[in-house]
mmCIF file of the N, C-alpha and C atoms, coordinates in Angstrom:
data_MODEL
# 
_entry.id   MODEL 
# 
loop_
_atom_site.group_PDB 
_atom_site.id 
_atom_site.type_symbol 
_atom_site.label_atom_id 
_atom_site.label_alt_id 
_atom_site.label_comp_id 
_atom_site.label_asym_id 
_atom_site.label_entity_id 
_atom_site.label_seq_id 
_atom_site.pdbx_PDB_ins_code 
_atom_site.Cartn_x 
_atom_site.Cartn_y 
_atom_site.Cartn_z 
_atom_site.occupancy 
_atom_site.B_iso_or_equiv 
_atom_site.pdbx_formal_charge 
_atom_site.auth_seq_id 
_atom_site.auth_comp_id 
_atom_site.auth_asym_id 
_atom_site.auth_atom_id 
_atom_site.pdbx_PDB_model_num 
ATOM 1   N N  . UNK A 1 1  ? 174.665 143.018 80.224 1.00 0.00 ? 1  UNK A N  1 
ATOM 2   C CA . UNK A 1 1  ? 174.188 142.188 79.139 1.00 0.00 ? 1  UNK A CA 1 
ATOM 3   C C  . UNK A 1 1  ? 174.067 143.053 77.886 1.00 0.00 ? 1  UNK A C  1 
ATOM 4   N N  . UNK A 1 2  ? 174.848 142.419 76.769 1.00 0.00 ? 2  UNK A N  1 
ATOM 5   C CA . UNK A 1 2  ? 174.834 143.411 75.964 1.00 0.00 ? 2  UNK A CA 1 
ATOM 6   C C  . UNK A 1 2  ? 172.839 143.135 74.846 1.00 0.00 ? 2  UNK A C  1 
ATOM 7   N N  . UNK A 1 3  ? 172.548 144.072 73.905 1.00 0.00 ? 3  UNK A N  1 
ATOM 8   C CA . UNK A 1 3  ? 171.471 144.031 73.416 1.00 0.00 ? 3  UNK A CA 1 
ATOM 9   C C  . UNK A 1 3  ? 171.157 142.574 72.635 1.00 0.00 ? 3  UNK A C  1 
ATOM 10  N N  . UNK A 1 4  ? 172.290 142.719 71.782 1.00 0.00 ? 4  UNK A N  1 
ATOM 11  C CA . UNK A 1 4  ? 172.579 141.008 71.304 1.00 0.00 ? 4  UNK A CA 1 
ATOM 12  C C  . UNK A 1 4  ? 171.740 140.313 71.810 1.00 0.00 ? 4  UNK A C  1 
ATOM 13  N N  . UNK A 1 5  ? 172.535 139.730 72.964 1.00 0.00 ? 5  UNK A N  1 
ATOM 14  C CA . UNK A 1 5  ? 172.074 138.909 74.009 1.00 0.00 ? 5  UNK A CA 1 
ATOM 15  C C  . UNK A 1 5  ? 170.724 139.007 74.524 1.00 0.00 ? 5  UNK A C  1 
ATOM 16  N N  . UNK A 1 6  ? 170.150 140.103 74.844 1.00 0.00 ? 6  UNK A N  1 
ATOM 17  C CA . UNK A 1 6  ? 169.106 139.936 75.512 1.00 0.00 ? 6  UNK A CA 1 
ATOM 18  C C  . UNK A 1 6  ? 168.113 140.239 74.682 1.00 0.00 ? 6  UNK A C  1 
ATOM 19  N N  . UNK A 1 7  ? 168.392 140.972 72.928 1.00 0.00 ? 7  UNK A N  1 
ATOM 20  C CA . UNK A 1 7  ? 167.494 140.287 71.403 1.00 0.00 ? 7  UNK A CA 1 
ATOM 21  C C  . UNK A 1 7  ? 167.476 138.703 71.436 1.00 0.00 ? 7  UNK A C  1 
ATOM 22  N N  . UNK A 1 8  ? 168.456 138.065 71.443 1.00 0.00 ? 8  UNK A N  1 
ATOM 23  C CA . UNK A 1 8  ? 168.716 136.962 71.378 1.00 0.00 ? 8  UNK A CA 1 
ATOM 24  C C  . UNK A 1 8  ? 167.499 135.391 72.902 1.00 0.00 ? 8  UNK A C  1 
ATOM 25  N N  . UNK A 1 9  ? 167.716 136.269 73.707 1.00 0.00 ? 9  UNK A N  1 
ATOM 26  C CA . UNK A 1 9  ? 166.521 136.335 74.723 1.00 0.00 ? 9  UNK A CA 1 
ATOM 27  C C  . UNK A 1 9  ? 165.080 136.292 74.489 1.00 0.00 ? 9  UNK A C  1 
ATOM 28  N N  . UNK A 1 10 ? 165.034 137.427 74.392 1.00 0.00 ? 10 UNK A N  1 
ATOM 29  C CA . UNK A 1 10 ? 163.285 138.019 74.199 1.00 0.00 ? 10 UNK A CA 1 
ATOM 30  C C  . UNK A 1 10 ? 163.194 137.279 73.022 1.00 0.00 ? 10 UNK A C  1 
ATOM 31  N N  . UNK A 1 11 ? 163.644 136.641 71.808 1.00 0.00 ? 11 UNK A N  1 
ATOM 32  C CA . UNK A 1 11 ? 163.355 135.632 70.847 1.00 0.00 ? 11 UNK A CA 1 
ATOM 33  C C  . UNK A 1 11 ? 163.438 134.429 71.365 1.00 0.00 ? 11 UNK A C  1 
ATOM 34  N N  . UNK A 1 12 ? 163.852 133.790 72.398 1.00 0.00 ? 12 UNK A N  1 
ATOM 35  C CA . UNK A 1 12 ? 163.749 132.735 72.741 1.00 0.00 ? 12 UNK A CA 1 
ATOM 36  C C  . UNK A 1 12 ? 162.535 132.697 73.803 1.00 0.00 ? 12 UNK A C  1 
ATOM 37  N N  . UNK A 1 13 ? 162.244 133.543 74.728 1.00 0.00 ? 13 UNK A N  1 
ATOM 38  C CA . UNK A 1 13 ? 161.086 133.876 75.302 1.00 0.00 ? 13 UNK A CA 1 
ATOM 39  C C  . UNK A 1 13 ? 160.337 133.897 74.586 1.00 0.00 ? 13 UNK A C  1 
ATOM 40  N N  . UNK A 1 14 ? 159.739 134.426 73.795 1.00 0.00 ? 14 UNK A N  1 
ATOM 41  C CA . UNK A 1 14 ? 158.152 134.434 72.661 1.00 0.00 ? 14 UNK A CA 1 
ATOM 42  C C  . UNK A 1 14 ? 158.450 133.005 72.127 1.00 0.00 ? 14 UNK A C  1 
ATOM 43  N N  . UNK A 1 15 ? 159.539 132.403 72.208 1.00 0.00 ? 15 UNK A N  1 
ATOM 44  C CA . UNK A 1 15 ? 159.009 131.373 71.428 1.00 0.00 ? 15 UNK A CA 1 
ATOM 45  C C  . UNK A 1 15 ? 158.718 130.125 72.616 1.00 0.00 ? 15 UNK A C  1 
ATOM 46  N N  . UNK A 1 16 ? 158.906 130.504 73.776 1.00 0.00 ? 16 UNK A N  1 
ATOM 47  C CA . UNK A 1 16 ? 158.471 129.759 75.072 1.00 0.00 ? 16 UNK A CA 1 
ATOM 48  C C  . UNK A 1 16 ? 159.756 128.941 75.764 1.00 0.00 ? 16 UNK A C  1 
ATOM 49  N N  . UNK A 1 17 ? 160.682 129.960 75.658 1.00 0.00 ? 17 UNK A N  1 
ATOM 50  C CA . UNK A 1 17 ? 161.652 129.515 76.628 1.00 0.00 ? 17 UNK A CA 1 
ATOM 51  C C  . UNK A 1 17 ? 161.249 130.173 78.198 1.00 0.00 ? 17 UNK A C  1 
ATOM 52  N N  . UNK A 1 18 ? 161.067 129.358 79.168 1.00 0.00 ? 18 UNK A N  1 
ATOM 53  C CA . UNK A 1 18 ? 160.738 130.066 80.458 1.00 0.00 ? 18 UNK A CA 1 
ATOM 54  C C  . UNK A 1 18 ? 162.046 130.315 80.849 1.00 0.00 ? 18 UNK A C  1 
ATOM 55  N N  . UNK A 1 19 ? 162.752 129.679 80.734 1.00 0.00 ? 19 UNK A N  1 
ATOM 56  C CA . UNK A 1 19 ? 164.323 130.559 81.597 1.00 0.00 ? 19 UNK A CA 1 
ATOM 57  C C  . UNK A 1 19 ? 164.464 131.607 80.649 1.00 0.00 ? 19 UNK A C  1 
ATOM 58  N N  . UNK A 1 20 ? 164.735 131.886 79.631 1.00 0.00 ? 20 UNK A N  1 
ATOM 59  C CA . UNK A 1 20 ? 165.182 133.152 78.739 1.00 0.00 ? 20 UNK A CA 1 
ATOM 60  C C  . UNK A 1 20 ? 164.033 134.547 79.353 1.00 0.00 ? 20 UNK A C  1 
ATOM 61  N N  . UNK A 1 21 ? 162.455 134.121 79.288 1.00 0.00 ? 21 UNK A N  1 
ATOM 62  C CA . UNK A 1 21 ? 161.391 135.232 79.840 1.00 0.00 ? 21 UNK A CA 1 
ATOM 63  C C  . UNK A 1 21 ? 162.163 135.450 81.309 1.00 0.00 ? 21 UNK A C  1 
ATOM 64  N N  . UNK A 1 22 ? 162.420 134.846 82.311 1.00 0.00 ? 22 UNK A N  1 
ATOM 65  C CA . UNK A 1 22 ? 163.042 134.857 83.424 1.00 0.00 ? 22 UNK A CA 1 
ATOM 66  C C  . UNK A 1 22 ? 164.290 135.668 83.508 1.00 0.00 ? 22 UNK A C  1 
ATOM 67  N N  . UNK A 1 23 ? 165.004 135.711 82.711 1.00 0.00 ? 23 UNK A N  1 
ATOM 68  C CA . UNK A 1 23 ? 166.092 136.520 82.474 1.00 0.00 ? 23 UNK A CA 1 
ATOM 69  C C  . UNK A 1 23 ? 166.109 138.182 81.981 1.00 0.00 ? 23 UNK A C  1 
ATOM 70  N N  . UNK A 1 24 ? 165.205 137.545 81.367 1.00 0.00 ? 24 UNK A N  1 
ATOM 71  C CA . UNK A 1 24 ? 164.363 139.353 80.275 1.00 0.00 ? 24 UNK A CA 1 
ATOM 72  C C  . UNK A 1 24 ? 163.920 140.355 81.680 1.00 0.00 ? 24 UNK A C  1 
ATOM 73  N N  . UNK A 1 25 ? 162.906 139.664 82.231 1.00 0.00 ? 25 UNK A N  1 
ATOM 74  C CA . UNK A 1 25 ? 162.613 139.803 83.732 1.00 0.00 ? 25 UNK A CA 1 
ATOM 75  C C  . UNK A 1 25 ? 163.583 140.387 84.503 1.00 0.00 ? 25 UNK A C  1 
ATOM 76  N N  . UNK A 1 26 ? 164.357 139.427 85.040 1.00 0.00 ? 26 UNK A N  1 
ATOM 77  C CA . UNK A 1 26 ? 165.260 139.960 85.640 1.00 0.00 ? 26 UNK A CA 1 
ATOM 78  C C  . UNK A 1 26 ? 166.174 141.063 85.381 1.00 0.00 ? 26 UNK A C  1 
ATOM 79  N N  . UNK A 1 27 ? 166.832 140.988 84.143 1.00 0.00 ? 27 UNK A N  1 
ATOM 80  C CA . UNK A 1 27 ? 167.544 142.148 83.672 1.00 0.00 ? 27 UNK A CA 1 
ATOM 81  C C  . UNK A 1 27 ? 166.926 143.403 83.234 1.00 0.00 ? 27 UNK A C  1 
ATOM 82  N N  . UNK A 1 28 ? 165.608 143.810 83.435 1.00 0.00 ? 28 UNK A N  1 
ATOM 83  C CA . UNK A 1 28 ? 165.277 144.684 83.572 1.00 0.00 ? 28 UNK A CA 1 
ATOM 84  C C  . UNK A 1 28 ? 164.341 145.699 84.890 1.00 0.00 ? 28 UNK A C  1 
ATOM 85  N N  . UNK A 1 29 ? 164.172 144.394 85.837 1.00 0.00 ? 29 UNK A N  1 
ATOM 86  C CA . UNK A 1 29 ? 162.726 144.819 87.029 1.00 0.00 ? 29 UNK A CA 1 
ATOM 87  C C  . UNK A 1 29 ? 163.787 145.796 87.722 1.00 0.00 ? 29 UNK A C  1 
ATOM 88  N N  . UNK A 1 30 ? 165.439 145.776 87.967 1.00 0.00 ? 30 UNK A N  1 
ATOM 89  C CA . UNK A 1 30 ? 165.621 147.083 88.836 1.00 0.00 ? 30 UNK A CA 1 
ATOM 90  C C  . UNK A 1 30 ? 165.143 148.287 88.017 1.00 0.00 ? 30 UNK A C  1 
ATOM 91  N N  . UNK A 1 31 ? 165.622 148.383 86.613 1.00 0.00 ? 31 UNK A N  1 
ATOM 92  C CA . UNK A 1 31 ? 165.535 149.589 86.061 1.00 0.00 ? 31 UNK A CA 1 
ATOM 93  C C  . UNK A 1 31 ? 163.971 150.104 85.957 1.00 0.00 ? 31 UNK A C  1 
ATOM 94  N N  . UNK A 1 32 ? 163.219 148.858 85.485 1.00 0.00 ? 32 UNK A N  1 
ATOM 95  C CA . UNK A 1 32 ? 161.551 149.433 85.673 1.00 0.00 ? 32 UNK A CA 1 
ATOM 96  C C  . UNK A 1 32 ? 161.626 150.411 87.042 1.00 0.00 ? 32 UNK A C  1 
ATOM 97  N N  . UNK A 1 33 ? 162.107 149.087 88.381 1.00 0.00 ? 33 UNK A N  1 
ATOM 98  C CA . UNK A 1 33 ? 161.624 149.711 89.995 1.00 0.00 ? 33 UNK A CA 1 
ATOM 99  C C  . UNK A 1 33 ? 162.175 151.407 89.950 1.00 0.00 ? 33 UNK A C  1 
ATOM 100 N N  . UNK A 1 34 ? 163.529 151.267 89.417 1.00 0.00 ? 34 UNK A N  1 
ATOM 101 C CA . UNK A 1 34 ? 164.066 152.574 89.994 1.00 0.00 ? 34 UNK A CA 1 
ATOM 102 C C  . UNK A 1 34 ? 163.127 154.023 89.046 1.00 0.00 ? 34 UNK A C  1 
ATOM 103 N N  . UNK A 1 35 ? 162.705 153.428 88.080 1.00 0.00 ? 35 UNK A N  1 
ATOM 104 C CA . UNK A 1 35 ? 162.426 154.625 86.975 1.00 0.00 ? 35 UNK A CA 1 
ATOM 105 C C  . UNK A 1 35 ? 160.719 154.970 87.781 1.00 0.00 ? 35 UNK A C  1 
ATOM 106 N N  . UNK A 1 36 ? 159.982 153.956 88.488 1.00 0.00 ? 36 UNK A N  1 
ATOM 107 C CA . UNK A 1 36 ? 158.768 154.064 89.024 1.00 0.00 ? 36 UNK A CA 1 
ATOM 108 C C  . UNK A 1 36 ? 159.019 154.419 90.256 1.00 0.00 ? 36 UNK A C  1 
ATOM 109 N N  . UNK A 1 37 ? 160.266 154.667 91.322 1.00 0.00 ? 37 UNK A N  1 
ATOM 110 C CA . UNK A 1 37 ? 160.643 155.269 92.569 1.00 0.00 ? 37 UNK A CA 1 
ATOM 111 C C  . UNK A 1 37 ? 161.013 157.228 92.129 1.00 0.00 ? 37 UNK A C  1 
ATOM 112 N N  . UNK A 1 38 ? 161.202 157.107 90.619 1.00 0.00 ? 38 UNK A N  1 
ATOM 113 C CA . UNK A 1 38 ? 161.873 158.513 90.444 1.00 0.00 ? 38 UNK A CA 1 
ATOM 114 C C  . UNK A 1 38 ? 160.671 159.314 90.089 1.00 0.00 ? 38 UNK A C  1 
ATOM 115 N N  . UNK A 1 39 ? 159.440 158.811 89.424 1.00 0.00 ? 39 UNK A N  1 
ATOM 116 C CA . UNK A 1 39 ? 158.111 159.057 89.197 1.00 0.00 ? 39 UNK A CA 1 
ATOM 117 C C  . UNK A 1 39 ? 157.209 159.424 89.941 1.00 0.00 ? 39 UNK A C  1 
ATOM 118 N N  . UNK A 1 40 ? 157.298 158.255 91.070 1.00 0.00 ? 40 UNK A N  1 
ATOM 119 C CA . UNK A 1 40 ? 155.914 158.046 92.267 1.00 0.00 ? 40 UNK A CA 1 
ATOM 120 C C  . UNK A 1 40 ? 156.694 158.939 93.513 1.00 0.00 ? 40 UNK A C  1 
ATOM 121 N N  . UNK A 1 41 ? 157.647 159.080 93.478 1.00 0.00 ? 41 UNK A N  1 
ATOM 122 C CA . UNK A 1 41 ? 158.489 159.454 94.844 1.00 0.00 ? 41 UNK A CA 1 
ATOM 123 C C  . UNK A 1 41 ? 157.595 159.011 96.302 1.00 0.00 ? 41 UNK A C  1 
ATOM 124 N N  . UNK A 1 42 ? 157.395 157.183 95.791 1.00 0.00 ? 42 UNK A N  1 
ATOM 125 C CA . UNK A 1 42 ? 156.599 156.360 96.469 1.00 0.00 ? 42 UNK A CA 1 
ATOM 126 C C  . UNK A 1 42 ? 157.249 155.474 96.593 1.00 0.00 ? 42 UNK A C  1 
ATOM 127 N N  . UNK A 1 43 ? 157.441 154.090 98.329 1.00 0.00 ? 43 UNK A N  1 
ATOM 128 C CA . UNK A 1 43 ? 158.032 153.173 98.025 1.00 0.00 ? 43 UNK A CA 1 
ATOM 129 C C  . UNK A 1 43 ? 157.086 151.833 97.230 1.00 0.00 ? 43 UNK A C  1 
ATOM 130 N N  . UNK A 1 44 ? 156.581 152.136 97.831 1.00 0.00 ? 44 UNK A N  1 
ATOM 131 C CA . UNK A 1 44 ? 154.991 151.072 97.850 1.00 0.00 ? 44 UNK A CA 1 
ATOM 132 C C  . UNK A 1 44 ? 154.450 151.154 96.741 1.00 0.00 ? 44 UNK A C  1 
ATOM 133 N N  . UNK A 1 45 ? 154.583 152.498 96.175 1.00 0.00 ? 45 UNK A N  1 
ATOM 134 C CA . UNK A 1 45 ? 153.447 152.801 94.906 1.00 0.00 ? 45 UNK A CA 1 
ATOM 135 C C  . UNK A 1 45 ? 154.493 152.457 93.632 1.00 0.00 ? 45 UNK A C  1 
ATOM 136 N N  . UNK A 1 46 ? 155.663 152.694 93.972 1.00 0.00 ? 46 UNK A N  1 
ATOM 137 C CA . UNK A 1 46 ? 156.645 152.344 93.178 1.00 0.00 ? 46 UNK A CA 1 
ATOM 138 C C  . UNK A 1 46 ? 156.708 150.800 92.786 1.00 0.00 ? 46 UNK A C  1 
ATOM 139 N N  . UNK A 1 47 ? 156.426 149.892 94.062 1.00 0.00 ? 47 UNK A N  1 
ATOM 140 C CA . UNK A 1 47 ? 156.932 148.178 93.866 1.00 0.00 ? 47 UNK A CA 1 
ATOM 141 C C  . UNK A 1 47 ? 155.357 148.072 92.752 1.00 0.00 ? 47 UNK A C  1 
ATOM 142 N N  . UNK A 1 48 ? 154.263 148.730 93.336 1.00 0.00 ? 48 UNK A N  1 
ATOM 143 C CA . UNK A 1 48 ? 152.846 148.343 92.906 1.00 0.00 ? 48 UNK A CA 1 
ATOM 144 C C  . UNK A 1 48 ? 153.247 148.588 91.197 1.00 0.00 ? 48 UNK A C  1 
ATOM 145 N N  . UNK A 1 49 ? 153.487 149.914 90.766 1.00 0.00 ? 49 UNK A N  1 
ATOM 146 C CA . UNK A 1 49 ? 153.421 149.783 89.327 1.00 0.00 ? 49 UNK A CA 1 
ATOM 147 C C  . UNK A 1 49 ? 154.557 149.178 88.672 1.00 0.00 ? 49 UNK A C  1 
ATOM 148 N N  . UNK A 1 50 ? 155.735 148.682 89.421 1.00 0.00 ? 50 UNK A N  1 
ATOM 149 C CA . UNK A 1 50 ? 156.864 147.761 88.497 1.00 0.00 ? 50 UNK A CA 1 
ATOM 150 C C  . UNK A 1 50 ? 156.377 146.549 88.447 1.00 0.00 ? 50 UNK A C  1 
ATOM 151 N N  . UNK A 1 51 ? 155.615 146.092 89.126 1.00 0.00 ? 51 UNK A N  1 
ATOM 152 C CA . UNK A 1 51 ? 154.710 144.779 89.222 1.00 0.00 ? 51 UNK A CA 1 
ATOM 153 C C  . UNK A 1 51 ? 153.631 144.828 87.774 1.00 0.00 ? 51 UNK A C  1 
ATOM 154 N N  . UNK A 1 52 ? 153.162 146.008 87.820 1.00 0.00 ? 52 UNK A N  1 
ATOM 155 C CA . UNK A 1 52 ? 152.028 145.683 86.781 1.00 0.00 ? 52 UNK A CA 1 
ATOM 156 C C  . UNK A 1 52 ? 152.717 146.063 85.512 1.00 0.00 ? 52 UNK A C  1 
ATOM 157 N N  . UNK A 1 53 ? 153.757 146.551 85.341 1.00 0.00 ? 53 UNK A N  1 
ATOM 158 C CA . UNK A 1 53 ? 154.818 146.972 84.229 1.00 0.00 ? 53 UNK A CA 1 
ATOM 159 C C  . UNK A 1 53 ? 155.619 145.822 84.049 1.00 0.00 ? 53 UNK A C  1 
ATOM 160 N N  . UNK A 1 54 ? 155.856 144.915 84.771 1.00 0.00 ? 54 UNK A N  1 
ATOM 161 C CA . UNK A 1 54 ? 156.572 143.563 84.443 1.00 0.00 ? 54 UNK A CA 1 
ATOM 162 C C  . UNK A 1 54 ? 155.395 142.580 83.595 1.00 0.00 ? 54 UNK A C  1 
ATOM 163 N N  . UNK A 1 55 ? 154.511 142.977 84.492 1.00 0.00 ? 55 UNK A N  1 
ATOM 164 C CA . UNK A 1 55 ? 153.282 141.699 84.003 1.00 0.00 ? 55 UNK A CA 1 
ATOM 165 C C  . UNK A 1 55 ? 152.973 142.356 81.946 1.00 0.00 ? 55 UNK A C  1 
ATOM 166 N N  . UNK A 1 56 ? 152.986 143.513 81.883 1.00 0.00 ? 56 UNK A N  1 
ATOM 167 C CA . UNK A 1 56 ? 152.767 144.023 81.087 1.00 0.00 ? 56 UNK A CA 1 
ATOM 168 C C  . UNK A 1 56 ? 153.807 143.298 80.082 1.00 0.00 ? 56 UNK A C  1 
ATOM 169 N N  . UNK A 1 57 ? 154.767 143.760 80.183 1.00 0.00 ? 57 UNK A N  1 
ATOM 170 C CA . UNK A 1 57 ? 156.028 143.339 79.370 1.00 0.00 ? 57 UNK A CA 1 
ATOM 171 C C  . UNK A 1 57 ? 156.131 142.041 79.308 1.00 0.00 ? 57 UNK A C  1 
ATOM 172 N N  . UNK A 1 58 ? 155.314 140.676 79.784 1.00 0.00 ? 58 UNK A N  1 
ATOM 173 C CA . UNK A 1 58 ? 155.528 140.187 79.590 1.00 0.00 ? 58 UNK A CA 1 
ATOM 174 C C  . UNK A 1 58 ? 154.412 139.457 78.670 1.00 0.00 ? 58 UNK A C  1 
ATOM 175 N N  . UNK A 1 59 ? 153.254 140.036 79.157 1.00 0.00 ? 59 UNK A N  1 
ATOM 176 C CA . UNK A 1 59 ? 151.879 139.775 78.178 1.00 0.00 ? 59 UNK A CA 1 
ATOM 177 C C  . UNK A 1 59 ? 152.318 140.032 76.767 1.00 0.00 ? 59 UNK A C  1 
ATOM 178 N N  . UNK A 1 60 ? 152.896 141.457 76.635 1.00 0.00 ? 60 UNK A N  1 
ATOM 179 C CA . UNK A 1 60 ? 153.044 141.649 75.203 1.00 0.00 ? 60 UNK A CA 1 
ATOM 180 C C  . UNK A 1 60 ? 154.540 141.903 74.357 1.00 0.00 ? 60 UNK A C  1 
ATOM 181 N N  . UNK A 1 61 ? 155.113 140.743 74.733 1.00 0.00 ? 61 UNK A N  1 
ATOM 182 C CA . UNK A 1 61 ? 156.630 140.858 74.606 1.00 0.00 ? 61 UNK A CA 1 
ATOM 183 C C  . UNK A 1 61 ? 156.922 140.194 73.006 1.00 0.00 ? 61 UNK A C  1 
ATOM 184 N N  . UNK A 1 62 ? 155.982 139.562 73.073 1.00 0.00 ? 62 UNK A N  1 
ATOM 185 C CA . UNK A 1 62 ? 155.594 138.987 71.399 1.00 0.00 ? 62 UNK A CA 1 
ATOM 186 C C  . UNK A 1 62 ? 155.341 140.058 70.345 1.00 0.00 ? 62 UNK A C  1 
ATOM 187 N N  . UNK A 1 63 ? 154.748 141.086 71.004 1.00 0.00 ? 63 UNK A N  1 
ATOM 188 C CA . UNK A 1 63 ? 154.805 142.318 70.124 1.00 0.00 ? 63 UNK A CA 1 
ATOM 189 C C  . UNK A 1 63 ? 155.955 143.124 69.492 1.00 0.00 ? 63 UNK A C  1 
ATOM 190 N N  . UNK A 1 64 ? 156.962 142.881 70.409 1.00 0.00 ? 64 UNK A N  1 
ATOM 191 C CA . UNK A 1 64 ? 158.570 143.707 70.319 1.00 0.00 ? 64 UNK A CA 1 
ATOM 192 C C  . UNK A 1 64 ? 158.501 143.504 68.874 1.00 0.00 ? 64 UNK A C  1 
ATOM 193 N N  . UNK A 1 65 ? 159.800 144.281 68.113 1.00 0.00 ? 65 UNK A N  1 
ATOM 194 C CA . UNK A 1 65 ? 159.655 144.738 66.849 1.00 0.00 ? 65 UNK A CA 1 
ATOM 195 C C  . UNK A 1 65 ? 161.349 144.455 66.390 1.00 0.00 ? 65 UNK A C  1 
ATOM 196 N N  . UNK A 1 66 ? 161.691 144.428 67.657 1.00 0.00 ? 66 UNK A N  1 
ATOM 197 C CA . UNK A 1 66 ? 163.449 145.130 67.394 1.00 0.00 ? 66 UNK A CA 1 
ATOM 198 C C  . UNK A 1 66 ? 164.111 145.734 66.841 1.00 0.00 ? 66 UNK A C  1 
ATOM 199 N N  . UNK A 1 67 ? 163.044 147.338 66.848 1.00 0.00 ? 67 UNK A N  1 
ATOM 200 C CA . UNK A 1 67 ? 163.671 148.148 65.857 1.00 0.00 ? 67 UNK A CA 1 
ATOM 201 C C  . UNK A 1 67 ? 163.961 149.408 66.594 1.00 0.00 ? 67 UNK A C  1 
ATOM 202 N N  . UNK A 1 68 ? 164.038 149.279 68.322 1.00 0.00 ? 68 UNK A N  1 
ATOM 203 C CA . UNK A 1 68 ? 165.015 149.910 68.766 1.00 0.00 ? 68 UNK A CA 1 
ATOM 204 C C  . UNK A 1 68 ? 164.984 149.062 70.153 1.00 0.00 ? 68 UNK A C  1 
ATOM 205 N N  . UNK A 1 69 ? 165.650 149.610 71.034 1.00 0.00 ? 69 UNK A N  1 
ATOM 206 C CA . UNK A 1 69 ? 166.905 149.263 71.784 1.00 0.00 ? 69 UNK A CA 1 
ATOM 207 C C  . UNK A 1 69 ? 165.368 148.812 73.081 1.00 0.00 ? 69 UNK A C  1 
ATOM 208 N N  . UNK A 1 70 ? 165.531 147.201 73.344 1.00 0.00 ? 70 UNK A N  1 
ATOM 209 C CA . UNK A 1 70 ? 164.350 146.988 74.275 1.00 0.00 ? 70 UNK A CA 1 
ATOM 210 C C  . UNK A 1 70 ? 163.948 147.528 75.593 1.00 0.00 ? 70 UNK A C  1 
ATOM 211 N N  . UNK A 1 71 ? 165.216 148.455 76.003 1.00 0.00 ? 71 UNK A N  1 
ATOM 212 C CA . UNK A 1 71 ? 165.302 149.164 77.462 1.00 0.00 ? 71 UNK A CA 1 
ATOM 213 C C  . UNK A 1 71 ? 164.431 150.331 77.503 1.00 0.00 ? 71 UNK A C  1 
ATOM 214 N N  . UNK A 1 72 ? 163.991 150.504 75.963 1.00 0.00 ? 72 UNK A N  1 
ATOM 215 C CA . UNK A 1 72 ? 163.210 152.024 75.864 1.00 0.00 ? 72 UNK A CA 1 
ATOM 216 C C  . UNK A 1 72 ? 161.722 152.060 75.678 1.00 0.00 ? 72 UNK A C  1 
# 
């Protein structure tokens, strides 16, 4: 998915699209999981904080700025 697209997303999410937040979601929870498996060198502790790092991102996704690249 290029950035476009998933700018194009996360603006339709804040403005209360539930499939677009669903997508935002999705196209990012492997990369959260894997970056919290390379951290925790935990399986369990790993799923626990991509869970509270999703919930996060999604509480304050209204905040985004788009003034760099949303993967970072």
């Amino acid at each position: 998915m290029s950035s476009l697209n998933l700018n194009e997303l996360i603006a339709r999410a804040v403005n209360g699209d539930k499939a677009a937040l669903n997508e935002v979601v999705t196209s990012i929870e492997k990369l959260v999981y894997n970056l919290a498996v390379k951290m925790l060198w935990n399986v369990e502790d790993a799923q626990d904080a991509s869970q509270e790092i999703l919930i996060r991102v999604v509480r304050n996704l209204g905040t985004f700025k788009f003034e760099s690249s949303f993967n970072t």
